[in-house]
VEXLO-931826 format. One record per residue (C-alpha): residue in one letter; x, y, z. Coordinates in steps of 0.05 Angstrom, whole numbers, padded with zeros to 5 digits, always signed. Layout:
# residues N
aXYZ;...
# end
This chain:
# residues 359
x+02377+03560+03374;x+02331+03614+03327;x+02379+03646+03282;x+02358+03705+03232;x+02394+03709+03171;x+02403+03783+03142;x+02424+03804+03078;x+02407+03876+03046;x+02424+03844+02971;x+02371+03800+02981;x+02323+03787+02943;x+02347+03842+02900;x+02408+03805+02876;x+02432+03732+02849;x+02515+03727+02863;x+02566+03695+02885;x+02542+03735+02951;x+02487+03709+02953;x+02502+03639+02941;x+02542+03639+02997;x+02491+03672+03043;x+02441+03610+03030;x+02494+03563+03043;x+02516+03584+03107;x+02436+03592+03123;x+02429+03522+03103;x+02478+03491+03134;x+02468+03513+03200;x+02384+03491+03190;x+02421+03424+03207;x+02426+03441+03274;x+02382+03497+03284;x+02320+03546+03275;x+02328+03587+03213;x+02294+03646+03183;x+02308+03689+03128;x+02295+03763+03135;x+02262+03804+03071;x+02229+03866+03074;x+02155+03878+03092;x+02140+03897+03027;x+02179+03872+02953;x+02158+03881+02886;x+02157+03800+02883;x+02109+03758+02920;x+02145+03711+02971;x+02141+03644+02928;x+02175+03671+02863;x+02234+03700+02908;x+02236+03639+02933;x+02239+03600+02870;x+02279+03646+02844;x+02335+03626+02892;x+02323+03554+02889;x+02342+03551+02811;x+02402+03603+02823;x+02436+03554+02879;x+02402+03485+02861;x+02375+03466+02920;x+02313+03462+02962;x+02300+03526+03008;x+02234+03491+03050;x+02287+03484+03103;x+02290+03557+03116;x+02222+03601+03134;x+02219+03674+03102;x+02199+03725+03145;x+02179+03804+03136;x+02235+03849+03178;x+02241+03915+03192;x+02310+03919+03188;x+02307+03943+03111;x+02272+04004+03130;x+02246+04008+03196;x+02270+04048+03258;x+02320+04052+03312;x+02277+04022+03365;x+02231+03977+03320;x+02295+03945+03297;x+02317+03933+03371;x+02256+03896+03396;x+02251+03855+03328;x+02319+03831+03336;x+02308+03810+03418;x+02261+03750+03385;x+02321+03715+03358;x+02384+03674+03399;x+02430+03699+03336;x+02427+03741+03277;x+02473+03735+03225;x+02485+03801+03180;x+02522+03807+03115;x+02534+03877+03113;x+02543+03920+03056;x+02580+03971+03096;x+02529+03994+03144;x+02526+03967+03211;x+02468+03975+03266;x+02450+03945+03332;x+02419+03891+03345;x+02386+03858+03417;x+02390+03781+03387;x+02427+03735+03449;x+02494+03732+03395;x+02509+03776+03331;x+02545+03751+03269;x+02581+03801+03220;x+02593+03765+03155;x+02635+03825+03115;x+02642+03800+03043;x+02665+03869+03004;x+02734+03896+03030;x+02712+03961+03034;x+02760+04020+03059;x+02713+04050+03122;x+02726+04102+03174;x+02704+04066+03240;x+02739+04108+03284;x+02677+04150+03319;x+02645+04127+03377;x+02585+04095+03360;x+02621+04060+03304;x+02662+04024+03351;x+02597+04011+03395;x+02558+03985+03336;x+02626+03935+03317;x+02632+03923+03400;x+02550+03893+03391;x+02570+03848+03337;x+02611+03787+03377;x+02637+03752+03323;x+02662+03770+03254;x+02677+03729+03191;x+02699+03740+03118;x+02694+03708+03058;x+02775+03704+03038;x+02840+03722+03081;x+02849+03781+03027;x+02785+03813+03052;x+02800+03795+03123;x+02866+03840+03114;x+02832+03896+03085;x+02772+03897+03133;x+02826+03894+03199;x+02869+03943+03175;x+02821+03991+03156;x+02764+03983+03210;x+02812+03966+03266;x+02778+03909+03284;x+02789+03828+03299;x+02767+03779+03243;x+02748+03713+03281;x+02734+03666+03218;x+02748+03664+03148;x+02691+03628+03121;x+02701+03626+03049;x+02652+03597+03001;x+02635+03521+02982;x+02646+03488+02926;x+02627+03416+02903;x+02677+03376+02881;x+02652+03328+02831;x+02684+03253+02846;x+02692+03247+02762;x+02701+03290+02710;x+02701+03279+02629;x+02774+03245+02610;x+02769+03293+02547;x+02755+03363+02545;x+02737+03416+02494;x+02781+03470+02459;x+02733+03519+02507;x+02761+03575+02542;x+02712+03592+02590;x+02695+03657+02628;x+02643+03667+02685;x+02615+03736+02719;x+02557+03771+02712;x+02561+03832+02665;x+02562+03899+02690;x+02622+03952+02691;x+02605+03977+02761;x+02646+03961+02833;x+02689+03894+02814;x+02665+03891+02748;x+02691+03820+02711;x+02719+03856+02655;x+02705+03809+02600;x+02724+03874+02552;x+02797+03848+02577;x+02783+03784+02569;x+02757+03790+02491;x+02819+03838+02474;x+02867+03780+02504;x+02828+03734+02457;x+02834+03770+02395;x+02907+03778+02414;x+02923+03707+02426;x+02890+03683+02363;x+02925+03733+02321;x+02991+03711+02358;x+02973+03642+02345;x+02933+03617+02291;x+02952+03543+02286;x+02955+03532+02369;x+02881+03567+02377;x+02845+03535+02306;x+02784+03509+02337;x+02779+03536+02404;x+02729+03584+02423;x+02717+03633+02479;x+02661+03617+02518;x+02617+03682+02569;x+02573+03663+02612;x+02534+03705+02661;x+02468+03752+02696;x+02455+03806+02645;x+02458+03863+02692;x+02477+03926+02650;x+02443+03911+02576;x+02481+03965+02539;x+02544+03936+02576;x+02529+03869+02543;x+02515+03898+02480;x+02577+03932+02473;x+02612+03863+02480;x+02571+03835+02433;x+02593+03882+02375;x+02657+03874+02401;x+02664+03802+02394;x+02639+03800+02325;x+02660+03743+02266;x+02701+03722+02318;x+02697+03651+02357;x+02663+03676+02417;x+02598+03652+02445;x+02552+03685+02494;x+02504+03654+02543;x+02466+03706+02574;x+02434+03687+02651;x+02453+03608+02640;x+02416+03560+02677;x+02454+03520+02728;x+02453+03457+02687;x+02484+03501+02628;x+02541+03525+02671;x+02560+03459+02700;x+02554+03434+02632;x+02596+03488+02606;x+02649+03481+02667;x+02650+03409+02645;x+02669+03420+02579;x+02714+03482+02592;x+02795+03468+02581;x+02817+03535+02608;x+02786+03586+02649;x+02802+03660+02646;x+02789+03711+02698;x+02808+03789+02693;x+02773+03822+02754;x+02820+03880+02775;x+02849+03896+02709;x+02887+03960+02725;x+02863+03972+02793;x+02906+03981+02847;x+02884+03948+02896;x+02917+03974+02963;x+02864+04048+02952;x+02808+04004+02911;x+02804+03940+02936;x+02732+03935+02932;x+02737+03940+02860;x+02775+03873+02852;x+02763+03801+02870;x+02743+03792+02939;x+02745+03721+02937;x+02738+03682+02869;x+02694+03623+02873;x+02678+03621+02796;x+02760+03602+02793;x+02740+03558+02849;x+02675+03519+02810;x+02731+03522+02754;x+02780+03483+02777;x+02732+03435+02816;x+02715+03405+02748;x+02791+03414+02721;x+02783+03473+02673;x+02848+03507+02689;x+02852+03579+02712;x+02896+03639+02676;x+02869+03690+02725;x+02885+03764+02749;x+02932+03760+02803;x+02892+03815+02857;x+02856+03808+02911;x+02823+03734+02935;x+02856+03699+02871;x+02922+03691+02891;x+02897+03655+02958;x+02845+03614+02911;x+02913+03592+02861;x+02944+03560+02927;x+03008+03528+02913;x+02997+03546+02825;x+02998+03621+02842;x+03058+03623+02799;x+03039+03585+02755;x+02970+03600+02733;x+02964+03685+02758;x+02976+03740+02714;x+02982+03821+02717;x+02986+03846+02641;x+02963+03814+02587;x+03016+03790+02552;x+03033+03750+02610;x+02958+03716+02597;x+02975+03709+02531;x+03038+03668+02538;x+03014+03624+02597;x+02958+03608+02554;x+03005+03607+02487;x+03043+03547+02523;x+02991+03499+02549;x+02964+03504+02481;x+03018+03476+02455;x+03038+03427+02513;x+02975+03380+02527;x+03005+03334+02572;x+03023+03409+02614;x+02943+03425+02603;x+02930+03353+02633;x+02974+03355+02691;x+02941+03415+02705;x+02882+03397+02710;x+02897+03347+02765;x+02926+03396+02801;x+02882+03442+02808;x+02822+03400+02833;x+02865+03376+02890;x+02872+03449+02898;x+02792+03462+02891;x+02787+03404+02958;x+02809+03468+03001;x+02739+03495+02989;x+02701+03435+02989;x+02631+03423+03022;x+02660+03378+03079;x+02712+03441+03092;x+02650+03493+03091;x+02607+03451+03141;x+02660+03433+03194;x+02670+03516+03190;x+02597+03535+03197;x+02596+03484+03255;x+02648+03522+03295;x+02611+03588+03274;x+02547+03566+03306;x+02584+03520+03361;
# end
């Protein structure tokens, strides 16, 4: 089977998103034809997107062939007749939807965006798209109350599990999300102010540890602001880390903090929060455990340590993170815990899914 993979935030973009779009694209190269749409013209010559995406997920991309489509730009009919060449085409849509002549169409909807689908040819355009998937059952909700449509498959992200991890870990609380205050921005404004608050709290519990931010650089002034913020105080930035550096740093990492959400309500926003989570995710897979906003795909991410490990203000942050401080045999048990919990999302979990996708 020929499958075209479509994603309008690529090659613009480097996410979570985006991770997960070359995932599913290269799992299902196991078993079939793949080919990666981009537009006819980019500002980047083929090879350095291309590179550009191997160093972002860490893995060979010669499995997949890159291919100039219309579908950026081009017309109603031009888009028909280029999308009869393939047997499927899978789409992860940013909101839009169009039709498409390929044998079977895959939706992938990863942003739980509030849409009117009500009109006619909305509901002809969902009708030509046989099977739907989302990354988390939080988006899932949204997307079928709101579009008034099935969700077949909730295909959330992988993760790799490592089999070991370092017996002793680092007075590192760790943060990961790319930095920019627009749609679910990662808030690490919150996440400095909790911080400052916890080591004024707590001198003697927090003497040596240090907040750690890692992410893209997308809004520069953004950044900046943080920096100033975070001044002659023990926080470190790490500005568009290379994978090595992250896994390194998720290695290290005792604690994980994650504030997407702050002060959104998330029943009229719930683009603007977490619609999945697989930084927590990555976190937990190498046992740094997670103090994260309790909205949108975190709770489902926590498992059976929602309680435990979720927060809504932050003085509730504070304290959860006040009292492993103190309690290391808590911060160890902990850890255990939550990389059984990480298992949910592992690799062997994402390929028998993409399987019965493509099946």
């Amino acid at each position: 089977m020929k499958i075209c993979f479509f994603s309008p935030y690529v090659p613009k973009h480097r996410g979570g998103g985006e991770k997960h779009f070359f995932d599913v694209a290269l799992e299902a190269s196991k078993s079939h034809s793949v080919a990666i749409a981009l537009p006819p013209e980019t500002l980047e010559d083929r090879s350095t997107i291309i590179q550009k995406y191997e160093s972002f997920i860490g893995e060979s991309l010669s499995a997949l062939e890159f291919i100039s489509s219309p579908l950026y730009a081009g017309g109603f009919l031009e888009k028909l007749a280029w999308t009869s060449r393939f047997d499927s085409l899978y789409y992860v849509t940013d909101g839009s939807l169009f039709f498409s002549f390929a044998k079977k169409n895959y939706l992938h909807i990863q942003v739980p965006l509030l849409l009117d689908k009500s009109i006619l040819i909305e509901r002809l355009k969902l009708a030509n798209w046989q099977s739907k998937n989302t990354n988390s059952e939080f988006t899932k909700k949204i997307i079928e109350a709101s579009w008034n449509t099935h969700i077949d498959l909730v295909l959330n992200p992988k993760v790799s599990v490592p089999s070991r991890i370092p017996k002793q870990k680092e007075k590192i609380i760790l943060h990961v999300g790319r930095f920019f205050k627009q749609l679910h921005a990662k808030r690490q404004d919150v996440i400095i102010d909790i911080f400052k608050e916890l080591l004024r709290r707590h001198p003697t519990r927090t003497k040596g540890w240090k907040l750690v931010l890692i992410g893209q650089v997308e809004d520069q002034e953004y950044f900046d602001s943080l920096k100033v913020e975070a001044k002659d105080l023990p926080i470190e930035f790490v500005p568009n880390a290379s994978l090595k550096e992250l896994k390194d740093a998720y290695k290290q990492a005792s604690i994980y903090w994650h504030a997407t959400g702050f002060e959104i309500d998330e029943t009229t926003h719930p683009e603007k929060v977490e619609h999945f989570g697989i930084t927590t995710v990555e976190a937990m897979a190498y046992g740094a455990v997670p103090f994260v906003h309790s909205k949108g795909g975190q709770p489902e991410v926590l498992g059976t340590l929602v309680k435990e490990l979720s927060w809504s203000t932050k003085e509730q942050c504070i304290a959860l993170t006040a009292e492993v401080l103190k309690d290391q045999k808590k911060l160890d048990t902990l850890k255990d815990k939550v990389r059984i919990e990480a298992e949910r999302f592992s690799e062997e979990v994402f390929s028998a899914k993409v399987k019965e996708l493509f099946s």
